[in-house]
PDBQT receptor file of N, H, CA, C and O in Angstrom, charges set to zero:
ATOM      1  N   UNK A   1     -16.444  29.791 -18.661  1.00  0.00    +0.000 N 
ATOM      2  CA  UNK A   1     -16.066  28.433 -18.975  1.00  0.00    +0.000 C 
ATOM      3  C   UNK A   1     -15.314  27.845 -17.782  1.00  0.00    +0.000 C 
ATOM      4  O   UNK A   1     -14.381  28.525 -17.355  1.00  0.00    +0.000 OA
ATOM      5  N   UNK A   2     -15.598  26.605 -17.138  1.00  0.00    +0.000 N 
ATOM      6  H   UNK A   2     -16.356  26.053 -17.485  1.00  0.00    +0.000 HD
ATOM      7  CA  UNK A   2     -15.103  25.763 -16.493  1.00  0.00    +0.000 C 
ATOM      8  C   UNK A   2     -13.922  25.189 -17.115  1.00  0.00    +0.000 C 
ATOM      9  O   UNK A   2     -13.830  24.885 -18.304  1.00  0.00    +0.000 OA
ATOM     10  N   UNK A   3     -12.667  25.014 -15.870  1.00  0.00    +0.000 N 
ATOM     11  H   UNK A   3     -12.742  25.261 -14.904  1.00  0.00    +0.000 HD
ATOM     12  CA  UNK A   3     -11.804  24.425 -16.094  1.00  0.00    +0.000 C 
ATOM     13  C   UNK A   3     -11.961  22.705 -15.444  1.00  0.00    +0.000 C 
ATOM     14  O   UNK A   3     -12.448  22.336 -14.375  1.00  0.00    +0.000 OA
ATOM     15  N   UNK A   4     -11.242  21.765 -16.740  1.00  0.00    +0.000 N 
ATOM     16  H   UNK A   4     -10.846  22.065 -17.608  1.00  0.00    +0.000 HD
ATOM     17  CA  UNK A   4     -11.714  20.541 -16.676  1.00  0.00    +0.000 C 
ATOM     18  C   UNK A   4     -11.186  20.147 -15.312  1.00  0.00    +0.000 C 
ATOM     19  O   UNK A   4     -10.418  20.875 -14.683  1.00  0.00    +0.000 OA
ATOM     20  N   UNK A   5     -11.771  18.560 -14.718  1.00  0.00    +0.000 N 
ATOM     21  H   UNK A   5     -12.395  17.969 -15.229  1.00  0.00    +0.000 HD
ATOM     22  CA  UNK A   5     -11.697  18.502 -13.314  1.00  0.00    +0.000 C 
ATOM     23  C   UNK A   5     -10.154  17.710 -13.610  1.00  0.00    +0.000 C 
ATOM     24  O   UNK A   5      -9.831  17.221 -14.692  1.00  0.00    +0.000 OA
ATOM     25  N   UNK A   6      -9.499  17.721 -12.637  1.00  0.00    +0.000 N 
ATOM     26  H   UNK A   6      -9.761  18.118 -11.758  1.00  0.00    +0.000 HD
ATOM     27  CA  UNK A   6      -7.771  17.081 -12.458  1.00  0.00    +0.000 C 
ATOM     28  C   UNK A   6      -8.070  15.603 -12.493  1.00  0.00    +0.000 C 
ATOM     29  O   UNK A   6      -9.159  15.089 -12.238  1.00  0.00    +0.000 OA
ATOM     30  N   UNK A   7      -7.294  15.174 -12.738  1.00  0.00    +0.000 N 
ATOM     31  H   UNK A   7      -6.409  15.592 -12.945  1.00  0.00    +0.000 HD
ATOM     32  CA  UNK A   7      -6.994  13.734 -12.779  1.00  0.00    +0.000 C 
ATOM     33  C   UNK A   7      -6.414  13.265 -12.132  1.00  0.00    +0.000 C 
ATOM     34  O   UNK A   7      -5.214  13.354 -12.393  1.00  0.00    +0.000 OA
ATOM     35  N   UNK A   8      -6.778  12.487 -10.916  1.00  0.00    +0.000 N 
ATOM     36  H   UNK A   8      -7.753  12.415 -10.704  1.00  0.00    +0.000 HD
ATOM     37  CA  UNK A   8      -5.725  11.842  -9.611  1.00  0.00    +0.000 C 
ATOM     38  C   UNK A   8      -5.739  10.706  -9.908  1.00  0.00    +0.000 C 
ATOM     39  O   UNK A   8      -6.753  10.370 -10.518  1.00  0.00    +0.000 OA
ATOM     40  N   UNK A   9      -4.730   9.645  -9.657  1.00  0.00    +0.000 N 
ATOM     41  H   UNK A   9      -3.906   9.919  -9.161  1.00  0.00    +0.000 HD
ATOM     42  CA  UNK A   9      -4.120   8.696  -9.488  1.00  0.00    +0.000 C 
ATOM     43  C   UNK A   9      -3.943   8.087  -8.219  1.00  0.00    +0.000 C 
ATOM     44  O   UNK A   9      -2.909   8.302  -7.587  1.00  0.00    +0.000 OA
ATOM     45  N   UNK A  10      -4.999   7.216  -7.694  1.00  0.00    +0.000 N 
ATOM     46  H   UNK A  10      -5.839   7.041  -8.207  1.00  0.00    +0.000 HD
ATOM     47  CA  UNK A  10      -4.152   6.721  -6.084  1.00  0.00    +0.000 C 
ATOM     48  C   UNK A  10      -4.122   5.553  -6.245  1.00  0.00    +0.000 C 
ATOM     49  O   UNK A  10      -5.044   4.886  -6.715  1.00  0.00    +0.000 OA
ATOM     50  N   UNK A  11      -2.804   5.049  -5.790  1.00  0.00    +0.000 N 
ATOM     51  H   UNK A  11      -2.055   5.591  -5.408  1.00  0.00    +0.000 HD
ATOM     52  CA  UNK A  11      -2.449   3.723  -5.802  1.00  0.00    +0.000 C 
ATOM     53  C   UNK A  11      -2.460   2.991  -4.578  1.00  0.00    +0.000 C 
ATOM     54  O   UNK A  11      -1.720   3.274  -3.636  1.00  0.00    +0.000 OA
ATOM     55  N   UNK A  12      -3.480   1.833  -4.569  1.00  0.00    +0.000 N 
ATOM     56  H   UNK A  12      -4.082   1.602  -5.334  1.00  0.00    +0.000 HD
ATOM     57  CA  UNK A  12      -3.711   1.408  -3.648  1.00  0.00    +0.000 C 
ATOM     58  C   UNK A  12      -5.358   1.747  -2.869  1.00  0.00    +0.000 C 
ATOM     59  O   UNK A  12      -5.790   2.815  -2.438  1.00  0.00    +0.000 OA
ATOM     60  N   UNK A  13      -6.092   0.197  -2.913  1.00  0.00    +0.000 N 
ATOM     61  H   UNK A  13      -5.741  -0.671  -3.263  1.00  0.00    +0.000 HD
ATOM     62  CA  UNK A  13      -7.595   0.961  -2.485  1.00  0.00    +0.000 C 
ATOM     63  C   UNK A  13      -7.570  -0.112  -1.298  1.00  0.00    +0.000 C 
ATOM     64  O   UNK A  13      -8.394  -1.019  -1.182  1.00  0.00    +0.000 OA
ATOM     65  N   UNK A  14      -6.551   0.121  -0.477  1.00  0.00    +0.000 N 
ATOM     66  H   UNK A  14      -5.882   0.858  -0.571  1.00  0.00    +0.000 HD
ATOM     67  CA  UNK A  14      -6.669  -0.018   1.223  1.00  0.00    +0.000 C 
ATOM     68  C   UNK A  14      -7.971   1.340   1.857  1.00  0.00    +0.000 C 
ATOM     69  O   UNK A  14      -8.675   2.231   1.382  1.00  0.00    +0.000 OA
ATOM     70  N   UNK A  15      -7.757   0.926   2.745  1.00  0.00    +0.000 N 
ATOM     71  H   UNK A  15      -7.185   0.202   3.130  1.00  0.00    +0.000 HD
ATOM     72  CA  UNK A  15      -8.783   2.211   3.999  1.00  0.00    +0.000 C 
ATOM     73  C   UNK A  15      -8.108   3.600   3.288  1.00  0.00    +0.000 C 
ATOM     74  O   UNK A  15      -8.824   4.243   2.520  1.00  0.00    +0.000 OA
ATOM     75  N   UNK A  16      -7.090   3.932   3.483  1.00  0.00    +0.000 N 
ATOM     76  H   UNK A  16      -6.508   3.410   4.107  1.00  0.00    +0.000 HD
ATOM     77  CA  UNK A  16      -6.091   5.107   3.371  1.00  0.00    +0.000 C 
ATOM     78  C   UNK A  16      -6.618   5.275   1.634  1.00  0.00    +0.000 C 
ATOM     79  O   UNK A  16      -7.537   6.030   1.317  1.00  0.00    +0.000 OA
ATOM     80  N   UNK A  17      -6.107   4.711   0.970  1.00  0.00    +0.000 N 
ATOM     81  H   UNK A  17      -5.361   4.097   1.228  1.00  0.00    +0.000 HD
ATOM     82  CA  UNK A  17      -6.231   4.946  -0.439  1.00  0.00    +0.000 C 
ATOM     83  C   UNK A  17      -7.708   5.102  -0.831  1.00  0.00    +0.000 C 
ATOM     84  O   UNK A  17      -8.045   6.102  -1.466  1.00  0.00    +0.000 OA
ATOM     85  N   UNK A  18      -8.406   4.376  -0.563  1.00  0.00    +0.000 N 
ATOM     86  H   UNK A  18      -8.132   3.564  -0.047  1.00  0.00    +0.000 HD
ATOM     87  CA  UNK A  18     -10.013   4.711  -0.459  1.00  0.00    +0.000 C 
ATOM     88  C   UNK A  18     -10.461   5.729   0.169  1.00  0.00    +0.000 C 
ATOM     89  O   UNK A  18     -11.310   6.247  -0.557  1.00  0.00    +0.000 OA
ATOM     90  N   UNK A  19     -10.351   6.305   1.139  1.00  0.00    +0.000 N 
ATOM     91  H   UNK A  19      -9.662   5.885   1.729  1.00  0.00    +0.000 HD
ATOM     92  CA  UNK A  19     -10.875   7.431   1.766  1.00  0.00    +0.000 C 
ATOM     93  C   UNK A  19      -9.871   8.702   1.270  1.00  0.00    +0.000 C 
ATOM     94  O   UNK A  19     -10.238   9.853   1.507  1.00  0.00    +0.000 OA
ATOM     95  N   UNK A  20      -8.641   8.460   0.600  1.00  0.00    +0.000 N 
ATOM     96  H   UNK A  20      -8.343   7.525   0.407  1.00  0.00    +0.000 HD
ATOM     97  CA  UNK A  20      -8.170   9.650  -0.312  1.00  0.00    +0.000 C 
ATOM     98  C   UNK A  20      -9.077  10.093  -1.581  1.00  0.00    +0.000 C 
ATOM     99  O   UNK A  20      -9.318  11.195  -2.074  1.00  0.00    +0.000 OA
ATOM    100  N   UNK A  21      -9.566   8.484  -1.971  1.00  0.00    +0.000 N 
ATOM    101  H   UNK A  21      -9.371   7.589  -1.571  1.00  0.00    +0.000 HD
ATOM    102  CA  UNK A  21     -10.149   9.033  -3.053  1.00  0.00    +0.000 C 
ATOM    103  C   UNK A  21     -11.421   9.871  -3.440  1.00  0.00    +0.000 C 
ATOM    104  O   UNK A  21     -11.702  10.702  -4.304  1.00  0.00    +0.000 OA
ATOM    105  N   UNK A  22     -12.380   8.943  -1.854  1.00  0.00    +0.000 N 
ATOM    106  H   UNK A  22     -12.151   8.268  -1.152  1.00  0.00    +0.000 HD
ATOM    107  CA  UNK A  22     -13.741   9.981  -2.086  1.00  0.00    +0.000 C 
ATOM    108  C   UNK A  22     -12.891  11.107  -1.640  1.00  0.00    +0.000 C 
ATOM    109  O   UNK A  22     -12.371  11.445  -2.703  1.00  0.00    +0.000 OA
ATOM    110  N   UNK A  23     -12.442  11.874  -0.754  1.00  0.00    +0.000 N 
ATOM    111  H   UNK A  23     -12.864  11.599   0.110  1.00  0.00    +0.000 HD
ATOM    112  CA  UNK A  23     -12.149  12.988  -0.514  1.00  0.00    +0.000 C 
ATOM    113  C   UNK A  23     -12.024  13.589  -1.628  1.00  0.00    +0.000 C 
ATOM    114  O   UNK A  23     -12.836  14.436  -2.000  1.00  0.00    +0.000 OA
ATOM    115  N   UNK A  24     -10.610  13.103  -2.561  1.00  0.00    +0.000 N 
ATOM    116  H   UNK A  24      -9.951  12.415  -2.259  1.00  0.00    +0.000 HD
ATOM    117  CA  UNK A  24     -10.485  14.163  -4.110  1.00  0.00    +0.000 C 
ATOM    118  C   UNK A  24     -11.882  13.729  -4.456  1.00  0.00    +0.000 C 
ATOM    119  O   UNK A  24     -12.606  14.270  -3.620  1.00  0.00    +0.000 OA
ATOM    120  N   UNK A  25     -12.405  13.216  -5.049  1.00  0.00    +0.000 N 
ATOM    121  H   UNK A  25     -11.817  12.777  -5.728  1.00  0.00    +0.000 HD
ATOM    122  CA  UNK A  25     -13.777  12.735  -5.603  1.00  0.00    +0.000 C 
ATOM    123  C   UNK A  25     -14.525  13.575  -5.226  1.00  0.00    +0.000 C 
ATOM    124  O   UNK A  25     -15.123  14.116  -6.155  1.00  0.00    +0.000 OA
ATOM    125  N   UNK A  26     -14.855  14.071  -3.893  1.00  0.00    +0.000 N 
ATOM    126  H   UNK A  26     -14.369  13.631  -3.138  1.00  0.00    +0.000 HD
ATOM    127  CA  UNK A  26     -15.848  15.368  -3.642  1.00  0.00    +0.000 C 
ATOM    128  C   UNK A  26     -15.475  16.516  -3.400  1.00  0.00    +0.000 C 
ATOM    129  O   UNK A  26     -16.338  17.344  -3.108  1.00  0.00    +0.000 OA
ATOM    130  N   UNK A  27     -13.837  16.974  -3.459  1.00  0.00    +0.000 N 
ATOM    131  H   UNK A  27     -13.136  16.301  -3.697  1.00  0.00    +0.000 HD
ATOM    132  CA  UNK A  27     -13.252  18.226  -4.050  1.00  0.00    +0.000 C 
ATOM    133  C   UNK A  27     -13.334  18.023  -5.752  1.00  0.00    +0.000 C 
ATOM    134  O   UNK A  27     -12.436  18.644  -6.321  1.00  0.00    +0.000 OA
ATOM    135  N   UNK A  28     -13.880  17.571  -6.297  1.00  0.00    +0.000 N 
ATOM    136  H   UNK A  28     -14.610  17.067  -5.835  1.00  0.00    +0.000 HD
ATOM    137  CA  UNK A  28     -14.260  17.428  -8.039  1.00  0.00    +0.000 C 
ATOM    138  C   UNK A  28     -13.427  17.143  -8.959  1.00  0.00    +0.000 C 
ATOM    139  O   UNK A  28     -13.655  17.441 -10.132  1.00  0.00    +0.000 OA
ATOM    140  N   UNK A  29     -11.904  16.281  -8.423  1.00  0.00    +0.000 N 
ATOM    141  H   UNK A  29     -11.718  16.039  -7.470  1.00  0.00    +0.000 HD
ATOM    142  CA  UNK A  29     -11.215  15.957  -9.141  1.00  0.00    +0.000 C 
ATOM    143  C   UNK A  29     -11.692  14.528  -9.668  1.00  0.00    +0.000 C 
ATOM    144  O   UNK A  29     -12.515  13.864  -9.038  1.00  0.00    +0.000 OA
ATOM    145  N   UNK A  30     -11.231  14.182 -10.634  1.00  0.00    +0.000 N 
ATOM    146  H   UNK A  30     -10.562  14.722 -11.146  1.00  0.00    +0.000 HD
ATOM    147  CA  UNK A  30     -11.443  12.959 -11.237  1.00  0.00    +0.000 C 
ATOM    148  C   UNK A  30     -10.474  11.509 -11.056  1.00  0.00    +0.000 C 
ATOM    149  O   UNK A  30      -9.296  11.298 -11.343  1.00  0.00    +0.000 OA
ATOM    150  N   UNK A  31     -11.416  10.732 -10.517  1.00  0.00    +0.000 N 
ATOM    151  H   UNK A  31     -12.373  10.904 -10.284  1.00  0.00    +0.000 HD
ATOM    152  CA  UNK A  31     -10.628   9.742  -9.634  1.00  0.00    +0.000 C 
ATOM    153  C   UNK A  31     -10.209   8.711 -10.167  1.00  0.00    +0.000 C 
ATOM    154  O   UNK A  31     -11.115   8.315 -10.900  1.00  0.00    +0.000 OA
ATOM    155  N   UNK A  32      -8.760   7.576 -10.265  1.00  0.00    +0.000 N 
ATOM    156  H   UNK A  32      -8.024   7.898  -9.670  1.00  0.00    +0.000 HD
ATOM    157  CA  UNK A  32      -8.662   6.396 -10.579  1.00  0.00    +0.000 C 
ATOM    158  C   UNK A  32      -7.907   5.627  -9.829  1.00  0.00    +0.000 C 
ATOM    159  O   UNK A  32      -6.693   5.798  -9.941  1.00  0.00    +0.000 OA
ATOM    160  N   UNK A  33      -8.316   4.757  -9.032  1.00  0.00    +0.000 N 
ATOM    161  H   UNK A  33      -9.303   4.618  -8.941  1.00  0.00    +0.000 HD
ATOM    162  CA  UNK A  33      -7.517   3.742  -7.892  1.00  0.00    +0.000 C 
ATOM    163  C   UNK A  33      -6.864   2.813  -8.607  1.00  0.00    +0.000 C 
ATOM    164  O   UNK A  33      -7.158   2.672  -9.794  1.00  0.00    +0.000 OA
ATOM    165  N   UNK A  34      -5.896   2.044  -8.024  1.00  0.00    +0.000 N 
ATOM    166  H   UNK A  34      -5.657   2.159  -7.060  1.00  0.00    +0.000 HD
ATOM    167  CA  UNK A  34      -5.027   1.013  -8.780  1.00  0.00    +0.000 C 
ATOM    168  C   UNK A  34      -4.644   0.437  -7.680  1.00  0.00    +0.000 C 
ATOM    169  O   UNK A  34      -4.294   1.029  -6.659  1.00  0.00    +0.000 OA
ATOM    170  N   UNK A  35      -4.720  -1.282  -7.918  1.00  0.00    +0.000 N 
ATOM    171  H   UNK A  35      -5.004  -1.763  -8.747  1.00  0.00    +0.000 HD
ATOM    172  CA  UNK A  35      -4.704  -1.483  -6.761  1.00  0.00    +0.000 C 
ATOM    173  C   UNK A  35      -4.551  -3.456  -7.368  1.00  0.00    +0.000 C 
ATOM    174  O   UNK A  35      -5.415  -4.157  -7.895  1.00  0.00    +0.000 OA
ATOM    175  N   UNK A  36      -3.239  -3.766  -7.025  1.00  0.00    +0.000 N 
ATOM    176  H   UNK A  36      -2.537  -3.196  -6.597  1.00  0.00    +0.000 HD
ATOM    177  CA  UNK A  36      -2.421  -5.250  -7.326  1.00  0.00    +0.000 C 
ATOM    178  C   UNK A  36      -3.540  -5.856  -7.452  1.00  0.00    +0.000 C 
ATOM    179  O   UNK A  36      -4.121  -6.166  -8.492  1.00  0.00    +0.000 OA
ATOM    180  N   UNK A  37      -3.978  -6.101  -5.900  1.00  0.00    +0.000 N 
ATOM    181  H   UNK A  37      -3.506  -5.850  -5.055  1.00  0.00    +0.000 HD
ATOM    182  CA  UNK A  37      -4.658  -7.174  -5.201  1.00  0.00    +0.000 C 
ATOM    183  C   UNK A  37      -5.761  -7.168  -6.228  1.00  0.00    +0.000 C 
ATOM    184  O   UNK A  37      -6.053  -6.153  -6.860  1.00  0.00    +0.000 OA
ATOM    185  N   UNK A  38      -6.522  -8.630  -6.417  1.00  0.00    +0.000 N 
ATOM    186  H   UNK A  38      -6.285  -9.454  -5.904  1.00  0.00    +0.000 HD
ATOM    187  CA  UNK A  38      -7.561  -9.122  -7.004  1.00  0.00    +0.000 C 
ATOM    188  C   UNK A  38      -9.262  -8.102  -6.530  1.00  0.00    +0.000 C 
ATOM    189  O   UNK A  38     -10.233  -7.945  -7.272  1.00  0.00    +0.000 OA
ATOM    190  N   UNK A  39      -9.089  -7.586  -5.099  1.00  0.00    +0.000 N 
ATOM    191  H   UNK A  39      -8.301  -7.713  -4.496  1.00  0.00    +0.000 HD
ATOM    192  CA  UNK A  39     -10.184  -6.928  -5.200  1.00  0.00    +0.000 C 
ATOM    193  C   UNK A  39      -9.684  -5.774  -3.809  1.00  0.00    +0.000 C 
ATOM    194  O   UNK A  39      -8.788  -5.818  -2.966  1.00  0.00    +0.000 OA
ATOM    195  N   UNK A  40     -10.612  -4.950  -4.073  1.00  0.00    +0.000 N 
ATOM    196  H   UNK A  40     -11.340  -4.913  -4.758  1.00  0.00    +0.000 HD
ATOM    197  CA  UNK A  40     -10.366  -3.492  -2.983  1.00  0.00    +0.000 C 
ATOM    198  C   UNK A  40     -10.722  -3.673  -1.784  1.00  0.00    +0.000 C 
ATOM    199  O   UNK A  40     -11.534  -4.558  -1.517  1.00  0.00    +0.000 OA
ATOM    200  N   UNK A  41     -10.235  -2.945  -0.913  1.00  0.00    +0.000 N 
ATOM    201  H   UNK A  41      -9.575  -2.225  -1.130  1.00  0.00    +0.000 HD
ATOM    202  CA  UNK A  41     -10.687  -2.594   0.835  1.00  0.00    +0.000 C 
ATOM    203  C   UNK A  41     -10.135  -4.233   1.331  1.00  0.00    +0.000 C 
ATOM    204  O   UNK A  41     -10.895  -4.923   2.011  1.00  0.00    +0.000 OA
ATOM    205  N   UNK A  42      -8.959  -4.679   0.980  1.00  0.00    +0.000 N 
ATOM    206  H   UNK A  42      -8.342  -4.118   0.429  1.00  0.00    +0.000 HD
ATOM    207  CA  UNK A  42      -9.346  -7.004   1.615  1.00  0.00    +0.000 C 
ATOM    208  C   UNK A  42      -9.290  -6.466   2.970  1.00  0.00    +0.000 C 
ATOM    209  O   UNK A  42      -9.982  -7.129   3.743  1.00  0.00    +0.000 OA
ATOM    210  N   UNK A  43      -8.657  -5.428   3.536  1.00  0.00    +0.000 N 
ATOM    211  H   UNK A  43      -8.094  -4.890   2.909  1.00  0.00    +0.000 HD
ATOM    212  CA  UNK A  43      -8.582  -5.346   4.805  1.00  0.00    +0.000 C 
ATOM    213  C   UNK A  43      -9.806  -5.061   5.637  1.00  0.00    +0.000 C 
ATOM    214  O   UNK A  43      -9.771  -4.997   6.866  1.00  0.00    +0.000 OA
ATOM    215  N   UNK A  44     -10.937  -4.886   4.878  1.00  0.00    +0.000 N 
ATOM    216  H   UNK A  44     -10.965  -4.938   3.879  1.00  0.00    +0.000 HD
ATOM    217  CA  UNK A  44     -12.576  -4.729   5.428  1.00  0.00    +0.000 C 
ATOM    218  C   UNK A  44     -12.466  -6.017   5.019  1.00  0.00    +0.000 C 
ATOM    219  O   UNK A  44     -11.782  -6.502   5.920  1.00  0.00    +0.000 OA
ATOM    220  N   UNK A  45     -12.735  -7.044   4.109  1.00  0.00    +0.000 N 
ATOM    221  H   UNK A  45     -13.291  -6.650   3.377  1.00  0.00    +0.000 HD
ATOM    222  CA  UNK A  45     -13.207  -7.969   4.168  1.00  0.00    +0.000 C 
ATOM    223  C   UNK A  45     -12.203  -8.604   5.075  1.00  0.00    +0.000 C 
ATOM    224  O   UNK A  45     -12.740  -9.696   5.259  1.00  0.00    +0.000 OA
ATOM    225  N   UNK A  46     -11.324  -8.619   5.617  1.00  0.00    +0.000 N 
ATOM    226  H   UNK A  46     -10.888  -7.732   5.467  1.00  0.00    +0.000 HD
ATOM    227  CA  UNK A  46     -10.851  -9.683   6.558  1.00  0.00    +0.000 C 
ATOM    228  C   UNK A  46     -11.120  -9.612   7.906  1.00  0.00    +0.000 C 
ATOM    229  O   UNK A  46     -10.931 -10.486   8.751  1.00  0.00    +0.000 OA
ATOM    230  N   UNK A  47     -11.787  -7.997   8.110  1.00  0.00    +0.000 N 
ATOM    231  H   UNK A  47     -11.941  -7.287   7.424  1.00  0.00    +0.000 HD
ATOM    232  CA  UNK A  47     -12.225  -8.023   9.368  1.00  0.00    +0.000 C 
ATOM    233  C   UNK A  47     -12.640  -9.069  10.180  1.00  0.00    +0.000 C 
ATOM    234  O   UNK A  47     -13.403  -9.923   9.729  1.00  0.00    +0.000 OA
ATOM    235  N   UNK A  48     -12.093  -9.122  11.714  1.00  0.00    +0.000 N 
ATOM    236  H   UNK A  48     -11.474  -8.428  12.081  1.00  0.00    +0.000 HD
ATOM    237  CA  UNK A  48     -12.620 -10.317  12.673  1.00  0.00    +0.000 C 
ATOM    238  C   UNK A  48     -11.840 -11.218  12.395  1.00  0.00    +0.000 C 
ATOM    239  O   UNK A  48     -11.885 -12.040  13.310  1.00  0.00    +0.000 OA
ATOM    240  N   UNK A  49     -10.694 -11.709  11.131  1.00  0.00    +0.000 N 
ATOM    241  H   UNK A  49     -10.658 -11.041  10.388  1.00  0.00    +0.000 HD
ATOM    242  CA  UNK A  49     -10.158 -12.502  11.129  1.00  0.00    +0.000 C 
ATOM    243  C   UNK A  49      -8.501 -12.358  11.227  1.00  0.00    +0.000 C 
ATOM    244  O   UNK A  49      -7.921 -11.935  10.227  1.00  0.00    +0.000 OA
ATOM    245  N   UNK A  50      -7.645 -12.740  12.542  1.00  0.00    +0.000 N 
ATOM    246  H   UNK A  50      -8.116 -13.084  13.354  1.00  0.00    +0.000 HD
ATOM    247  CA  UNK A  50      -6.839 -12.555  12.670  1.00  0.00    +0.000 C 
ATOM    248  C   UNK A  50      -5.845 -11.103  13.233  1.00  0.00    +0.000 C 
ATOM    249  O   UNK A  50      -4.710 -10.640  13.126  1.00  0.00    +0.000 OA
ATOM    250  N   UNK A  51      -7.174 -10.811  13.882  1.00  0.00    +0.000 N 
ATOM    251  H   UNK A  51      -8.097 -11.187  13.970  1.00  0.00    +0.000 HD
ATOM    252  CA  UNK A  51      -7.008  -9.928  15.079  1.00  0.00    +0.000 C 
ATOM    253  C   UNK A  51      -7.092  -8.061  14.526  1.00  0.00    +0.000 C 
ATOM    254  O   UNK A  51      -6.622  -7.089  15.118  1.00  0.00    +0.000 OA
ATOM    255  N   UNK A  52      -7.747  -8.095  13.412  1.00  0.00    +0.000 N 
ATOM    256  H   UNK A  52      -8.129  -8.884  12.931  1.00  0.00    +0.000 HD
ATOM    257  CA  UNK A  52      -7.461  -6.441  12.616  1.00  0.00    +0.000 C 
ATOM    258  C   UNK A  52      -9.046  -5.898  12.981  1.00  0.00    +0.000 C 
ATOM    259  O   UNK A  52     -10.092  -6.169  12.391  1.00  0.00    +0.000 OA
ATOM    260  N   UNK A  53      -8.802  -4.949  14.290  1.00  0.00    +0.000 N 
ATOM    261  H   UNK A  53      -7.952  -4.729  14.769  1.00  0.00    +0.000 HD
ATOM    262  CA  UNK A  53      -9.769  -4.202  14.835  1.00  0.00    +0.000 C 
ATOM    263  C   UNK A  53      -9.726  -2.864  14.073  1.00  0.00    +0.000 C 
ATOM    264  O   UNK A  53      -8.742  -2.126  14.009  1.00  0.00    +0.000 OA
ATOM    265  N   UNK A  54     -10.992  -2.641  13.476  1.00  0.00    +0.000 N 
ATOM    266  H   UNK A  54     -11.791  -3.240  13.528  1.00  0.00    +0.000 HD
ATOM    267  CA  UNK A  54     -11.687  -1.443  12.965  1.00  0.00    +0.000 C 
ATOM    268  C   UNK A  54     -12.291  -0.807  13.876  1.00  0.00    +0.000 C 
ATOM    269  O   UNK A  54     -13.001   0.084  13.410  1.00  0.00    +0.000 OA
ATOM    270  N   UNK A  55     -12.314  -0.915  15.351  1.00  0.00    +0.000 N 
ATOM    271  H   UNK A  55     -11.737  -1.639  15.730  1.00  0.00    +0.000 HD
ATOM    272  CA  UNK A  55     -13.209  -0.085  15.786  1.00  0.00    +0.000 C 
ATOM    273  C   UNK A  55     -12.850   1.505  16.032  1.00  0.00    +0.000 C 
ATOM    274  O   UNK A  55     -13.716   2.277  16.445  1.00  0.00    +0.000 OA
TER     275      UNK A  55
């Protein structure tokens, strides 16, 4: 018998908080982001605007 997968909590789905989560997500824990802002990653969508280089 398998033990059930963990339950993580990351707060915040910036770059950092997003790429924590697939990580637990494909070590097989079970994932839930939380996150104020109206929608996830704004810092990808603002790319190019106001000088925030992703490269």
């Amino acid at each position: 018998m398998s033990s059930p997968a963990k339950r993580v909590h990351v707060i915040g789905a910036g770059p950092a908080g997003l790429m924590a989560a697939e990580r637990l997500a494909q070590a097989g824990a079970a994932v839930v982001v939380h996150e104020a802002m109206p929608s996830a990653a704004r810092k990808f969508l603002m790319a190019g605007r106001g000088g925030l280089n992703l490269t």
